[in-house]
TIDOMAR-78898 format. One record per atom (N, C-alpha, C): z, x, y; residue in three letters. Coordinates in steps of 0.05 Angstrom, whole numbers, plus 5000, padded with zeros to 4 digits. Each point is the difference from the previous one (the first is absolute). Layout:
ZXYALA;...
% end
This chain:
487851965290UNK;500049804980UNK;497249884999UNK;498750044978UNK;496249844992UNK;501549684998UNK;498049885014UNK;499049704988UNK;502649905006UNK;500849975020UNK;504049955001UNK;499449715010UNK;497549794990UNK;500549725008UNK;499550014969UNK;499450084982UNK;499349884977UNK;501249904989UNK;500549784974UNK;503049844992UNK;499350114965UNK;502250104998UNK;500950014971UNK;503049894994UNK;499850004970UNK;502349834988UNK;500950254984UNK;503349944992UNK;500750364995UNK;502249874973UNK;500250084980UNK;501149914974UNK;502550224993UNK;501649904993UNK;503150255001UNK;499150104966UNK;500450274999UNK;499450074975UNK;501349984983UNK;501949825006UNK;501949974972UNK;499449724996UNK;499049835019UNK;498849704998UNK;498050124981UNK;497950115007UNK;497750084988UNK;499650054975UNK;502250214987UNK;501050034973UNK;501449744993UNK;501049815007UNK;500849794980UNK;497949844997UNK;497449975019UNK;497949874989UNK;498550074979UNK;500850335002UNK;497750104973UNK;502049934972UNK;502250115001UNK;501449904981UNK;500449774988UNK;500049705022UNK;499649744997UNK;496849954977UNK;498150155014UNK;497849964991UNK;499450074970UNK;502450285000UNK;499350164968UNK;502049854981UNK;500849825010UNK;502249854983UNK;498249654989UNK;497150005022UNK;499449724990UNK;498249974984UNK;499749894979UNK;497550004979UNK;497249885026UNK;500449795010UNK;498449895022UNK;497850255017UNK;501850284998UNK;498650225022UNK;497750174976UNK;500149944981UNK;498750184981UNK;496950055002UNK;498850225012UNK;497850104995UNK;499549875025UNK;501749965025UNK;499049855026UNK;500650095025UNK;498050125020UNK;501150195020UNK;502049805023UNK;502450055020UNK;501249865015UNK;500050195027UNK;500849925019UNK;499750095024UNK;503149945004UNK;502050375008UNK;502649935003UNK;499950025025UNK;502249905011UNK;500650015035UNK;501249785013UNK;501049965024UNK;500549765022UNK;497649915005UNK;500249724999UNK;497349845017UNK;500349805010UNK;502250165018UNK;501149915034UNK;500950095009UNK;500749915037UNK;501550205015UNK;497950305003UNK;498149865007UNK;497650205015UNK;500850125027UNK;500950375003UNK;500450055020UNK;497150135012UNK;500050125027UNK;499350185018UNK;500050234994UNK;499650214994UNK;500850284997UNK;501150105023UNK;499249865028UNK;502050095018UNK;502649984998UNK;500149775000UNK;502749764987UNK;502050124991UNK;498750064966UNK;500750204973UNK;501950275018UNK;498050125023UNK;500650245003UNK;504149895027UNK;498449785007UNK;502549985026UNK;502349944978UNK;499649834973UNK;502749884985UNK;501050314988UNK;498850195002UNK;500950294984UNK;501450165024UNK;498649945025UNK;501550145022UNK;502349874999UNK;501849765006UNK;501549884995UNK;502350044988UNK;498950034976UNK;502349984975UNK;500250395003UNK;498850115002UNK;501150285008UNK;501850075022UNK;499849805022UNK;500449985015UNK;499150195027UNK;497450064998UNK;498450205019UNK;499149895011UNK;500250095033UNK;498049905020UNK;497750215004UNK;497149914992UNK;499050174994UNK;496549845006UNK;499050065026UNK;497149985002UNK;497849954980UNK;498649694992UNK;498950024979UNK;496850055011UNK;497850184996UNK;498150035008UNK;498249884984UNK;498749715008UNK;498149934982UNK;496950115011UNK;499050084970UNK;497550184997UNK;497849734993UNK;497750195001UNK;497549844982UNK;500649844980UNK;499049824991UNK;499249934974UNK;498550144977UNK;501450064979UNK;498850154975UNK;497549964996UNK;497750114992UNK;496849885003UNK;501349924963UNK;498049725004UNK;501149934970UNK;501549874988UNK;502749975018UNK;501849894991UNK;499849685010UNK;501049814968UNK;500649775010UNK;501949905018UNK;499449875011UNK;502349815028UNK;502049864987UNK;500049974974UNK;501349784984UNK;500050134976UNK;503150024991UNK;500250034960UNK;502249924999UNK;499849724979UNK;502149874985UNK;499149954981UNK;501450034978UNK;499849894975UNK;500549804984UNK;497649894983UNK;500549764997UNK;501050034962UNK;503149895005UNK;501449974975UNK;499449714986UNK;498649865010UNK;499149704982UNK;500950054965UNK;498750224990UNK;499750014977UNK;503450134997UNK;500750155006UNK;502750054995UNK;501649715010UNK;500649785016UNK;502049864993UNK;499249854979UNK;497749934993UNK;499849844967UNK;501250084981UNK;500550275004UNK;501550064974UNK;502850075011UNK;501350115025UNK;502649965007UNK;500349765010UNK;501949845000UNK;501049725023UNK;502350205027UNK;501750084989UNK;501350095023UNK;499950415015UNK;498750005029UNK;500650205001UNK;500750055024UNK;502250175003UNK;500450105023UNK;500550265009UNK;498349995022UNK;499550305008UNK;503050105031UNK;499450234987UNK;502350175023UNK;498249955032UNK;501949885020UNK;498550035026UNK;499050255009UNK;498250045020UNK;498850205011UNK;502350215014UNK;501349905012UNK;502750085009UNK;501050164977UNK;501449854993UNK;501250184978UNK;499950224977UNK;496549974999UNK;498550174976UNK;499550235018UNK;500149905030UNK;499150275020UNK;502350244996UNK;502649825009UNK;502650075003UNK;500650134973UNK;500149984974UNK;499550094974UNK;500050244992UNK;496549945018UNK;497650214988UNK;501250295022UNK;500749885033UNK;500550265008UNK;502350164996UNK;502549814992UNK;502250114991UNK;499850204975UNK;498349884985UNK;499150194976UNK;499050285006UNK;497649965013UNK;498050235014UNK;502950205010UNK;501549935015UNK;502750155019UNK;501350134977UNK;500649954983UNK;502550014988UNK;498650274971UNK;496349915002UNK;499350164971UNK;497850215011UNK;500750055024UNK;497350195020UNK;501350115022UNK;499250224998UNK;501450195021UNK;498950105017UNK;497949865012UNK;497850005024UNK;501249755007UNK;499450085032UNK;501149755027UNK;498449795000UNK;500749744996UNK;498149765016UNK;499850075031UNK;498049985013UNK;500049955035UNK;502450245006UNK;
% end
């Protein structure tokens, strides 16, 4: 695993599609770029990788590697401009978009996780 202290923020893609949708629905977004995503709940990529061992439920050695040459230590996104034009949003927890996403992956792919 590269860069496994680095902190990113991870957006459920169906959160993600209701922002764009939110957005293509507001006269306010017209002709104006937004930045979709969570911007909070900054993990670890180690972290990321132990909450996936977990919920798979694998005990399974995580080998942290180098750091990516290049890569930022930090990426969150800043939605400022998206809640001006939404007031309420709520995003799917990390947990659960994990849990989701791998149930999906299982169920639509016929190659093994781990």
């Amino acid at each position: 695993m590269y860069s496994p202290y680095h902190k990113r923020t991870f957006c459920y893609v169906g959160d993600a599609i209701n922002m764009i949708i939110n957005l293509s629905k507001s006269k306010l977004s017209k002709n104006k770029t937004f930045n979709v995503g969570v911007d909070t709940n900054e993990i670890k990529i180690i972290d990321l990788a132990k909450l996936i061992l977990v919920i798979l439920k694998k005990k399974l050695k995580i080998l942290p590697m180098q750091v990516t040459q290049g890569s930022s230590y930090c990426r969150c996104p800043s939605i400022k401009k998206y809640k001006k034009i939404v007031d309420k949003i709520k995003f799917t927890s990390l947990k659960v978009g994990l849990k989701n996403t791998l149930e999906w992956y299982l169920n639509n792919n016929k190659s093994k996780i781990i």
